[in-house]
C-alpha positions in Angstrom: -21.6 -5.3 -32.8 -22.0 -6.0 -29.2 -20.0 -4.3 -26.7 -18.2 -7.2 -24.0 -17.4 -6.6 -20.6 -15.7 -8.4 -18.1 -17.6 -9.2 -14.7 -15.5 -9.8 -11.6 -16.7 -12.2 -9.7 -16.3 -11.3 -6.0 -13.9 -13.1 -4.2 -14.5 -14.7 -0.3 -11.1 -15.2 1.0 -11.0 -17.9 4.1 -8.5 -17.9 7.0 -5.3 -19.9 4.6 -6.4 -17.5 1.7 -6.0 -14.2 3.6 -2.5 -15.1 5.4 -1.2 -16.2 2.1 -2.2 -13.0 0.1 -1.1 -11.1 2.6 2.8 -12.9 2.4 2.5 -12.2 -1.4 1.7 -9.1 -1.1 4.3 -8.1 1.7 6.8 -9.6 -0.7 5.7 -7.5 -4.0 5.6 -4.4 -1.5 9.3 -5.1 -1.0 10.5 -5.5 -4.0 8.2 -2.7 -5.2 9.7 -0.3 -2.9 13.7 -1.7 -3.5 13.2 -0.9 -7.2 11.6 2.3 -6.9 13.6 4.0 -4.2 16.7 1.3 -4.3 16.0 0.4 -0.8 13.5 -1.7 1.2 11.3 -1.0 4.0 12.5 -2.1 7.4 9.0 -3.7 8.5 6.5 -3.8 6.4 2.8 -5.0 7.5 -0.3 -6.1 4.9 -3.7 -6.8 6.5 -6.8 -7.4 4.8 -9.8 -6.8 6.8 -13.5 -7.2 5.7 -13.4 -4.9 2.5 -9.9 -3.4 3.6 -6.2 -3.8 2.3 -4.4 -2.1 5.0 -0.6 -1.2 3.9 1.8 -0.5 6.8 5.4 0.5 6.4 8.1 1.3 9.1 11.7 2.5 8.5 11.5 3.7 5.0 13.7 6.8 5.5 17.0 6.9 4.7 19.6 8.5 6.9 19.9 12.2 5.7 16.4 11.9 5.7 15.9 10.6 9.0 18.1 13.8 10.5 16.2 16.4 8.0 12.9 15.2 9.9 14.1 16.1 13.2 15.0 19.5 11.8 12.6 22.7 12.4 10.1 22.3 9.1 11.6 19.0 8.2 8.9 16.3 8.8 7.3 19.0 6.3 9.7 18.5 3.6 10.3 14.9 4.0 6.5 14.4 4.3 6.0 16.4 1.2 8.6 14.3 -0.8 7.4 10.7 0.4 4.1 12.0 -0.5 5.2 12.1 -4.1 6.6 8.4 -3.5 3.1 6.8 -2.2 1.1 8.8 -4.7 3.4 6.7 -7.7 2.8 3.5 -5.4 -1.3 4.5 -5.7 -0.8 4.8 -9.4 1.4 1.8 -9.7 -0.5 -0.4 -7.9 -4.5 0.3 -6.9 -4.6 -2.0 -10.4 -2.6 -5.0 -9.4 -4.2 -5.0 -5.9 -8.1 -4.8 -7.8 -7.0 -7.3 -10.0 -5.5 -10.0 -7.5 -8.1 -9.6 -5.2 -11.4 -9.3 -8.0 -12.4 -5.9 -6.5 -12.6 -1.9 -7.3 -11.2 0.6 -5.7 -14.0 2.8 -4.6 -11.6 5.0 -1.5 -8.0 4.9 -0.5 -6.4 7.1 1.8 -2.4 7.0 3.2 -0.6 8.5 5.6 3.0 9.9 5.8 4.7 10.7 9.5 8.5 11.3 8.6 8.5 12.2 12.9 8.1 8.4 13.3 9.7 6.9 10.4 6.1 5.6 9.5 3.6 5.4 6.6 -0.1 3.9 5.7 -2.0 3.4 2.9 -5.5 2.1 3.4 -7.9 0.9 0.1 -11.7 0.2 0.5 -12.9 -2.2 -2.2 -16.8 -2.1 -3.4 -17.2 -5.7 -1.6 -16.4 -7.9 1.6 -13.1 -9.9 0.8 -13.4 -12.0 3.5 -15.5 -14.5 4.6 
């Protein structure tokens, strides 16, 4: 018995394409974050660029939060916590995101700075998404 496998076929996105996947995925990066931490994201930014999905979120702490940062060694614990919360999110979602967009993963990196109320995740797909 022969063993199947599916190919992707690479996807070139044009102008429309891009601005709309970007709105979708803004929208399921909303949600994503109300369900998981019961709260949204004040601003909340999705660019794809040549093999890039660039995720960009401002205002995600919560009050408490938002004084602990300002605190000797707080950015350090808050940073440490949120870390937790955008590794799930890598887990969670590197799949949908390869998926949608017909791609794989092959580096992602993010950054947390509770000092600025400000977090990025950047993935590198294994081919150009846009035209």
């Amino acid at each position: 018995m022969e063993m199947g496998y599916i190919v992707m076929i690479p996807l070139r996105l044009n102008e429309k394409e891009i601005k709309e996947l970007q709105h979708e995925f803004k929208i399921y990066m909303q949600k994503y974050f109300k369900k998981m931490l019961g709260r949204g994201v004040d601003y909340t930014k999705i660019n794809i660029v040549e093999d890039m999905l660039v995720i960009r979120g401002e205002g995600f702490l919560t009050e408490p939060e938002i004084f602990i940062a300002q605190t000797p060694n707080g950015a350090e614990t808050i940073r440490a916590s949120r870390d937790r919360v955008v590794n799930q999110h890598i887990i969670d979602n590197i799949s949908f995101f390869e998926e949608i967009l017909h791609c794989k993963c092959i580096h992602q990196t993010y950054c947390v700075e509770p000092e600025k109320n400000f977090w990025m995740h950047v993935i590198v797909f294994d081919h150009q998404l846009t035209e």
